[in-house]
C-alpha positions as a Markdown table, in Angstrom:
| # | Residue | x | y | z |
|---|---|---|---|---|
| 1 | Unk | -89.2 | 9.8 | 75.5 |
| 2 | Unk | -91.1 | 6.7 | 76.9 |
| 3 | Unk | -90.5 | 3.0 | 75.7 |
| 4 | Unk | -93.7 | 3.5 | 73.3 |
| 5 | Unk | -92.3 | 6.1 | 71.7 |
| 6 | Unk | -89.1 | 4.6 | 71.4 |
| 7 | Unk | -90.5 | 1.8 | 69.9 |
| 8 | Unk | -92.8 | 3.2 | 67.3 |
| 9 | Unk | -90.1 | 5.6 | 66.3 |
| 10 | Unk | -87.8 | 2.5 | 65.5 |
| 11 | Unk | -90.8 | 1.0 | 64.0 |
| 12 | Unk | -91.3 | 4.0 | 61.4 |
| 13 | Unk | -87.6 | 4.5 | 60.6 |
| 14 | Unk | -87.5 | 0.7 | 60.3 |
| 15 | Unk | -90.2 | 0.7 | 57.9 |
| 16 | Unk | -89.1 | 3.5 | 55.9 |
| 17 | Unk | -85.7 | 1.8 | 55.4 |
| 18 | Unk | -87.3 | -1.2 | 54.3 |
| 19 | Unk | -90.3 | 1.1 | 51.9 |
| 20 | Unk | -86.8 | 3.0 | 50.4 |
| 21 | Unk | -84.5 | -0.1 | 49.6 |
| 22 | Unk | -87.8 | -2.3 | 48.0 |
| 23 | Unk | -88.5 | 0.4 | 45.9 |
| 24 | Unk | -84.5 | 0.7 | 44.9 |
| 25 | Unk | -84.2 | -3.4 | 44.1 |
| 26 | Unk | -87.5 | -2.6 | 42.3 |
| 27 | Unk | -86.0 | -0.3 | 39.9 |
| 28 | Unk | -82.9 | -1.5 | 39.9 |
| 29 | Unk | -84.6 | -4.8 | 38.2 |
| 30 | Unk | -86.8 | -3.1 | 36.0 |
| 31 | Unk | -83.8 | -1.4 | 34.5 |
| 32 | Unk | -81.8 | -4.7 | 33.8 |
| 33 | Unk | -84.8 | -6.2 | 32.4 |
| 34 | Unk | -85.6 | -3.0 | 30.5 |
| 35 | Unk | -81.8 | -3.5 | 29.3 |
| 36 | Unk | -81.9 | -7.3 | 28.1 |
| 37 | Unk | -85.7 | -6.7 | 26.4 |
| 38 | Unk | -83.6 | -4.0 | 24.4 |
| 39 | Unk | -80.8 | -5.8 | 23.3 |
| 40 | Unk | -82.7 | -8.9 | 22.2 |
| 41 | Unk | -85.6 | -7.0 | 20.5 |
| 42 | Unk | -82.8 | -5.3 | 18.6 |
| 43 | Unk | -81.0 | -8.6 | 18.0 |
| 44 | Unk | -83.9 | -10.1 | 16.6 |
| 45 | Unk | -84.5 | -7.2 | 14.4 |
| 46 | Unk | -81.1 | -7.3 | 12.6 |
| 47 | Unk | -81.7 | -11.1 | 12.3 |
| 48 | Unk | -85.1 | -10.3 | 10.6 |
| 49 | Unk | -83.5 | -7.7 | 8.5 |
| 50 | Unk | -81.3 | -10.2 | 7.1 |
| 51 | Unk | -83.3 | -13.0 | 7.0 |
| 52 | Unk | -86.9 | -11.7 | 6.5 |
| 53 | Unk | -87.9 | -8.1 | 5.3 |
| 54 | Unk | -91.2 | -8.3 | 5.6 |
| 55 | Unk | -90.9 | -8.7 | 8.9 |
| 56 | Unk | -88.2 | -6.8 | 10.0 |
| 57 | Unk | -90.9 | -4.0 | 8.6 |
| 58 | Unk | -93.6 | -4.9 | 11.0 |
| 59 | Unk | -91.0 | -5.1 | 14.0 |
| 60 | Unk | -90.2 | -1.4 | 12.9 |
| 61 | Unk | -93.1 | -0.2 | 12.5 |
| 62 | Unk | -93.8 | -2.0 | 16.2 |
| 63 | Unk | -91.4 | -0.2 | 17.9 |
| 64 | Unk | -90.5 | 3.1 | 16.3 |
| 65 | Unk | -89.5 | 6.1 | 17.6 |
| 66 | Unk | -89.5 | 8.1 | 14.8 |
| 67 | Unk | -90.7 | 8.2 | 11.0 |
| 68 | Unk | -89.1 | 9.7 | 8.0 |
| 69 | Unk | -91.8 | 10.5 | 5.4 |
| 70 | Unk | -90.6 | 10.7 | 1.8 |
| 71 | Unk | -91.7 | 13.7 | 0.6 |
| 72 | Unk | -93.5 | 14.5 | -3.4 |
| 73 | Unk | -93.1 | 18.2 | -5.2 |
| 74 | Unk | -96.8 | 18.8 | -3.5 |
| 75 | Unk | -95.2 | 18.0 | 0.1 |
| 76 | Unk | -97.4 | 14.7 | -0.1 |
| 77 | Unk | -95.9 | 11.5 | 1.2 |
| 78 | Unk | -94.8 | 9.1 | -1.3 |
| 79 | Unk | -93.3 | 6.2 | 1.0 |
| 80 | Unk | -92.5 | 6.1 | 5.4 |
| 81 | Unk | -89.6 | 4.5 | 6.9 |
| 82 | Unk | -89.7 | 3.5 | 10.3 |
| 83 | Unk | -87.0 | 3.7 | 12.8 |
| 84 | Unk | -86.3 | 1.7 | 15.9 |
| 85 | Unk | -85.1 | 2.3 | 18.8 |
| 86 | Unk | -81.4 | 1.1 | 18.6 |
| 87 | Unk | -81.3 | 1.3 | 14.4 |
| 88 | Unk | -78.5 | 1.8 | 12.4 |
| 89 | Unk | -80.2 | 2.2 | 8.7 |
| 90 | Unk | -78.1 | 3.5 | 5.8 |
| 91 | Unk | -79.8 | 5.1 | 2.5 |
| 92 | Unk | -78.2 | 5.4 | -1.3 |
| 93 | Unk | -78.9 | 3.9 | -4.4 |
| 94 | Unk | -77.7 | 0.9 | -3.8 |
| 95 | Unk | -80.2 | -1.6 | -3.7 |
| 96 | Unk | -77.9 | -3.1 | -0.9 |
| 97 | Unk | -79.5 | 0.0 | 1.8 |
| 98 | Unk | -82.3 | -0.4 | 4.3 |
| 99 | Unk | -83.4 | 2.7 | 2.8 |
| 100 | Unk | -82.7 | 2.7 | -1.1 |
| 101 | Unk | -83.9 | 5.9 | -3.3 |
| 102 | Unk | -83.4 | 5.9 | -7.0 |
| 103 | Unk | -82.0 | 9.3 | -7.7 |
| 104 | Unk | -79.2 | 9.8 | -9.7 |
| 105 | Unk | -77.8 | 12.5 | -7.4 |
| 106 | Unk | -78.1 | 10.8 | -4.4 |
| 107 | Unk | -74.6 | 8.6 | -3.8 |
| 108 | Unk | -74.6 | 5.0 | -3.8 |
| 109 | Unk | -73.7 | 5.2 | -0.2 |
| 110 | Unk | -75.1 | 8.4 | 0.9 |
| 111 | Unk | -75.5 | 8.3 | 4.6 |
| 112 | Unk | -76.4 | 6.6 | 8.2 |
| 113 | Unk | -78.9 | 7.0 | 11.0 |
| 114 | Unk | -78.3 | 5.8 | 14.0 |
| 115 | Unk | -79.4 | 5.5 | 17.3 |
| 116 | Unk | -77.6 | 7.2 | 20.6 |
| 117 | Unk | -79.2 | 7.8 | 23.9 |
| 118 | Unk | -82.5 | 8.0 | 23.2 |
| 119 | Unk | -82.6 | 10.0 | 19.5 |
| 120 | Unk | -81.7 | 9.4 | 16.3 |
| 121 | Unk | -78.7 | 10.9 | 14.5 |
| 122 | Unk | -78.0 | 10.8 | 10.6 |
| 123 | Unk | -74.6 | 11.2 | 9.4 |
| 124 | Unk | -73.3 | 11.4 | 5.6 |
| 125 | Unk | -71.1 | 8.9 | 4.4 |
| 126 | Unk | -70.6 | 10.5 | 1.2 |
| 127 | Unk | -68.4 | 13.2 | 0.1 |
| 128 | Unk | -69.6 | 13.7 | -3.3 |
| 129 | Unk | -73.7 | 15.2 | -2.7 |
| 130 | Unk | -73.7 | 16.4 | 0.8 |
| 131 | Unk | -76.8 | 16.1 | 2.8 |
| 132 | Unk | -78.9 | 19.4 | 3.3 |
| 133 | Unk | -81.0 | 19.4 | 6.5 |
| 134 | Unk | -83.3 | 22.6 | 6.9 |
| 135 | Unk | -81.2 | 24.5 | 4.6 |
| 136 | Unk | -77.7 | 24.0 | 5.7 |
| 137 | Unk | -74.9 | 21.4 | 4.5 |
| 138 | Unk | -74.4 | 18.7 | 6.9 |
| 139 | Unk | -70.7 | 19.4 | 8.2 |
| 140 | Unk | -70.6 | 16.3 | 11.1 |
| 141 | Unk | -73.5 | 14.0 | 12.5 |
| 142 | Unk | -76.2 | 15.6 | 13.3 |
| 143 | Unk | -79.0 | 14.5 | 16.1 |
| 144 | Unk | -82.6 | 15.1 | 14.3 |
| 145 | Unk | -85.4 | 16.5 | 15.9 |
| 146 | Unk | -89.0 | 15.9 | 15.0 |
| 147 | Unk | -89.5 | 18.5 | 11.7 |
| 148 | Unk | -86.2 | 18.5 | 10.6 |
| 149 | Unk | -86.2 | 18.9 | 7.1 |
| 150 | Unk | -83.7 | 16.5 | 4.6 |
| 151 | Unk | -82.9 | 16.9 | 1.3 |
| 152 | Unk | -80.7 | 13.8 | -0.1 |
| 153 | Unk | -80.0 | 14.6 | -3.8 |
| 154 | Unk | -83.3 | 15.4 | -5.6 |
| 155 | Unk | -85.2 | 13.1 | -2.7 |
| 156 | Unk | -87.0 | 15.6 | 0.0 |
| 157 | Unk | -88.1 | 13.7 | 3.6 |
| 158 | Unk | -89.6 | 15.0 | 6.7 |
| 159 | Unk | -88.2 | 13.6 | 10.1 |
| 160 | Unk | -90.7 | 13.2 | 12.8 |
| 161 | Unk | -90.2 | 11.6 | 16.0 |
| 162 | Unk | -92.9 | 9.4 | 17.7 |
């Protein structure tokens, strides 16, 4: 091999080393500042829940990933509740719920969804009325996928993800 080809070997090499560990740092940033957007939007979105409903609504409906669609005896939709990423929304009659459903045989505290890794799960908190999702009692926590069919009570919603 000559000195030129020597040289523009280590030149290529060189560059691709430099090409691979740029593109690394560059995603290794965009993660962490992926990371910290997510923890502050859903920081903020707690504090609005508290503080200001009305907005806390818009934020959700801002950055859902998924919808549940309260369902009529005609399978027409009566109210939708957004869910954000990193949620934790319970339902029940009590008017204390992010989600609160007058129906007397849905429990006061009826259940949770929550996010994990990317989906949404629901779990029951109630022993009494057990949830019912596409036909079948709900045993443990469940992760929902877009369709899935609840039934709280007398209450009928439709899960879709976004």
């Amino acid at each position: 091999m000559t000195n030129e080809a020597t040289l523009l070997y280590v030149a290529v090499i060189g560059g691709v080393f430099t090409l691979i560990t740029t593109l690394l740092s560059a995603e290794i940033a965009s993660r962490k500042e992926r990371k910290s957007w997510e923890n502050e939007t859903a920081i903020r979105f707690i504090e609005y829940t508290l503080t200001n409903p009305e907005v806390a609504q818009k934020v959700a409906r801002q950055f859902s990933i998924a919808v549940l669609i309260q369902l009529n005896s005609d399978n027409r939709t009566l109210k939708k509740f957004f869910l954000p990423a990193f949620c934790r929304f319970s339902i029940g009659r009590n008017k204390d719920h992010d989600i609160c459903i007058d129906d007397i045989f849905l429990s006061r505290d009826h259940g949770l969804f929550y996010y994990k890794g990317g989906n949404i799960y629901y779990k029951d908190t109630s022993a009494l009325n057990p949830t019912i999702i596409n036909g079948r009692k709900l045993k443990d926590s469940k992760r929902l996928s877009s369709g899935d069919q609840l039934h709280f009570g007398e209450t009928r919603m439709k899960f879709l993800k976004l």
